[in-house]
C-alpha positions as CSV (number, residue, x, y, z in Angstrom):
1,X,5.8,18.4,3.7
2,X,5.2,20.7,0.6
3,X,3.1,20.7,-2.1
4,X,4.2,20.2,-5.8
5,X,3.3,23.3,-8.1
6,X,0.2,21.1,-9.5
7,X,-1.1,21.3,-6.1
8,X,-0.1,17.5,-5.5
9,X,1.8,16.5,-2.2
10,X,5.2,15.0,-1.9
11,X,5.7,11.0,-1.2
12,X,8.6,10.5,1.1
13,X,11.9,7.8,-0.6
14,X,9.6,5.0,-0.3
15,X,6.6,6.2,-2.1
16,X,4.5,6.3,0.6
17,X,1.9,10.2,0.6
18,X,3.5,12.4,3.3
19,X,0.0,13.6,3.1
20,X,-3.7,13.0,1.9
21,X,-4.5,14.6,-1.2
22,X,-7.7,15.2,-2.9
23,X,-8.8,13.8,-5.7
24,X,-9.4,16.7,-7.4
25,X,-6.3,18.0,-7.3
26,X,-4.2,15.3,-7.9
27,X,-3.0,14.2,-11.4
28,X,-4.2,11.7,-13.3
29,X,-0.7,10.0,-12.7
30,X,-1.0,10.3,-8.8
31,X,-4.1,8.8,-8.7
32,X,-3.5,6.0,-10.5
33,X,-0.6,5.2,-8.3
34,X,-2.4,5.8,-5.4
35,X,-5.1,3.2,-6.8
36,X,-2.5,0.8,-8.0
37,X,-0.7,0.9,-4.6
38,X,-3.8,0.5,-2.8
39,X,-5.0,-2.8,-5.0
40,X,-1.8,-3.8,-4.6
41,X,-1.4,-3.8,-0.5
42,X,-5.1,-5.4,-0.6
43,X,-3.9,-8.5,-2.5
44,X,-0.6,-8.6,-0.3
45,X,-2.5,-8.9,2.9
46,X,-5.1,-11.3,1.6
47,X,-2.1,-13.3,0.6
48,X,-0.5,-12.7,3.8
49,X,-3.8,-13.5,5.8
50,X,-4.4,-16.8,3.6
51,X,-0.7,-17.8,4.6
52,X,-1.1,-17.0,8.5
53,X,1.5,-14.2,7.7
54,X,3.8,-16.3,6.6
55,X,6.0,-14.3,3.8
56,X,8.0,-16.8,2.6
57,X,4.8,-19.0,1.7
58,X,3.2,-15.7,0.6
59,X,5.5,-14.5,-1.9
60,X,5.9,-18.6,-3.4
61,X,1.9,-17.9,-3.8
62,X,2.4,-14.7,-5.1
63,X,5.0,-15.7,-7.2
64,X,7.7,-12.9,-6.7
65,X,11.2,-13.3,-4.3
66,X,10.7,-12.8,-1.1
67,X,12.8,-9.8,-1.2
68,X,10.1,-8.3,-3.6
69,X,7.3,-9.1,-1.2
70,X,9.1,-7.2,1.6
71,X,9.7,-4.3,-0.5
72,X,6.3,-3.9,-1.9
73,X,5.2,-4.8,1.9
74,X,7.3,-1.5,2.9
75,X,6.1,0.2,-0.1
76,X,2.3,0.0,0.6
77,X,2.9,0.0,4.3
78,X,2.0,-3.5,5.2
79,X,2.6,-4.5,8.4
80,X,1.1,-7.0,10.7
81,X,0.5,-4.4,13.7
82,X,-0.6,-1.7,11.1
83,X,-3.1,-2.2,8.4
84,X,-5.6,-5.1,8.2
85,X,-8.4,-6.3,5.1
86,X,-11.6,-4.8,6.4
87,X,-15.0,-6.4,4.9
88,X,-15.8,-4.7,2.0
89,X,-12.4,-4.6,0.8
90,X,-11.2,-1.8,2.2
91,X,-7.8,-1.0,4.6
92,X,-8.7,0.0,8.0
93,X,-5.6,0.6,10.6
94,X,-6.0,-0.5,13.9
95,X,-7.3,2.0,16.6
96,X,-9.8,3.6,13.4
């Protein structure tokens, strides 16, 4: 759990941060992909939500395989147990 020479911190083989980083020191690349992933997790569990967690039905909706879904699922850490679609928009993990 290092830090980068730009002062940006390490994502593990799936892409998920090891650990927070600020905005202000991360690159203009990191941030977009943390914004990107983020946008993307929010439409995969309103999908998921709309579908009663269905994945199947979800990524038909979507309109990618289902193997794609479960990858990007993995990816943004999506998971019925973990993360759910707060009001407002925003992630909020159970327990928070």
């Amino acid at each position: 759990m290092s830090s980068l020479p730009n002062g940006t911190s390490k994502t593990n083989k799936n892409g998920a941060l090891i650990s927070s980083i600020s905005p202000e020191m991360a690159s203009l690349r990191e941030r977009v992909r943390q914004a990107s992933r983020k946008v993307e997790a929010e439409i995969i569990l309103e999908a998921l939500e709309q579908h009663r967690w269905n994945r199947r039905r979800t990524a038909e909706a979507l309109r990618i395989s289902y193997r794609s879904l479960m990858y990007k699922m993995k990816n943004c850490n999506v998971r019925e147990d973990n993360p759910v679609l707060a009001a407002g928009g925003e992630l909020k993990h159970f327990g928070d």
